[in-house]
C-alpha positions in Angstrom: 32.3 8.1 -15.3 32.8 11.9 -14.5 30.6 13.9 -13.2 31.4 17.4 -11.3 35.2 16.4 -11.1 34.7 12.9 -8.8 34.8 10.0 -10.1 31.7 7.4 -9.2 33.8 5.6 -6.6 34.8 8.6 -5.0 31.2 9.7 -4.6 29.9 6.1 -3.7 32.8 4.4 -2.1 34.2 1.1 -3.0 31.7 -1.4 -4.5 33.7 -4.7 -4.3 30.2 -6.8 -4.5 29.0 -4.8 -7.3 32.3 -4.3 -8.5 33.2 -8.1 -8.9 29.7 -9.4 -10.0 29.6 -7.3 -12.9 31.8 -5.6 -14.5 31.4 -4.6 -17.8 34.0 -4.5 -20.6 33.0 -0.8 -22.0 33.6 0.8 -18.6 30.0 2.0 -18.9 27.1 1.4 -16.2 23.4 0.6 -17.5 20.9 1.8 -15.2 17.3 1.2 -14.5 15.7 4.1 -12.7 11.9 4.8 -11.6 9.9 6.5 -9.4 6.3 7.0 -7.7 5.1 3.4 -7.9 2.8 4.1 -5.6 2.4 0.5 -4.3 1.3 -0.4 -7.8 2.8 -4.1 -7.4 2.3 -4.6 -11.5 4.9 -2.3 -11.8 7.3 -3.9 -9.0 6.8 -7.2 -10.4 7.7 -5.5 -13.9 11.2 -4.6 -12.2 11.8 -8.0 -10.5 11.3 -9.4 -14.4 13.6 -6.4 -16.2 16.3 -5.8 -13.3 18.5 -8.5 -14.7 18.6 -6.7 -17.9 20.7 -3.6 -15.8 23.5 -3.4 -13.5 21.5 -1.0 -11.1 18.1 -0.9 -10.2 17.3 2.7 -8.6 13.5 3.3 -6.9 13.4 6.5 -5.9 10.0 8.8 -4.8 6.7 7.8 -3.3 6.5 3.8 -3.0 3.2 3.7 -1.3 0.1 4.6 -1.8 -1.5 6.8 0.3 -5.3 6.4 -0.6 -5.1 2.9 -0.7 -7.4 0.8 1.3 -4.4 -1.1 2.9 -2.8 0.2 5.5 0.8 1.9 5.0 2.6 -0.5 7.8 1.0 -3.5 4.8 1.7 -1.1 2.0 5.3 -1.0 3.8 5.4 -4.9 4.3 4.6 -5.8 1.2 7.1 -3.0 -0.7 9.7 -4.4 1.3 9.6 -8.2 0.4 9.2 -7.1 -3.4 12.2 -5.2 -3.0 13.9 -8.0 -1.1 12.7 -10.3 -4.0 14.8 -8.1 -6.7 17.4 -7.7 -4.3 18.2 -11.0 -4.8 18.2 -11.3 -8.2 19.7 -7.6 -8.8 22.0 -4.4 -7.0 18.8 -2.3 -6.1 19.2 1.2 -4.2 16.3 2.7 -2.9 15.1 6.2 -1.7 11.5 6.1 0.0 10.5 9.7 -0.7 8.3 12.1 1.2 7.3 10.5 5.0 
């Protein structure tokens, strides 16, 4: 993969785990990105069930809800066991958004 003249390891580093649990033959990566979830745990749940089909699951933007009756520190808590629970199952990366 090129992009802007690096190569993805250059910009990432090594990614021996990744690296040696799945490779694919075509060279290609298949990617599952979303954002704002906004602790809608359908839609987390929904990712724990599709991650497998995709060698990366990327969350990125606003992962809590900030009008929700729930706390943010049990908002938090909770996001972060259902991440857990993919990251178990599947490479996740994860970028929380906006404090």
């Amino acid at each position: 993969m090129q992009e802007f003249g690096l190569s993805f390891r250059q910009r990432l580093g090594p990614l021996s785990r990744y690296e040696t649990a799945r490779r694919r033959s075509d060279g290609q990566m298949k990617l599952l990105l979303t954002a704002d979830l906004h602790f809608h745990i359908d839609r987390f749940r929904w990712l724990i069930e599709q991650g497998p089909n995709y060698d990366l699951v990327c969350i990125v933007g606003d992962l809590l809800d900030m009008f929700e009756v729930k706390s943010t520190r049990e908002q938090a808590g909770e996001v972060t066991r259902l991440i857990k629970e993919l990251a178990d199952i599947d490479p996740v990366a994860v970028c929380s958004g906006k404090p």
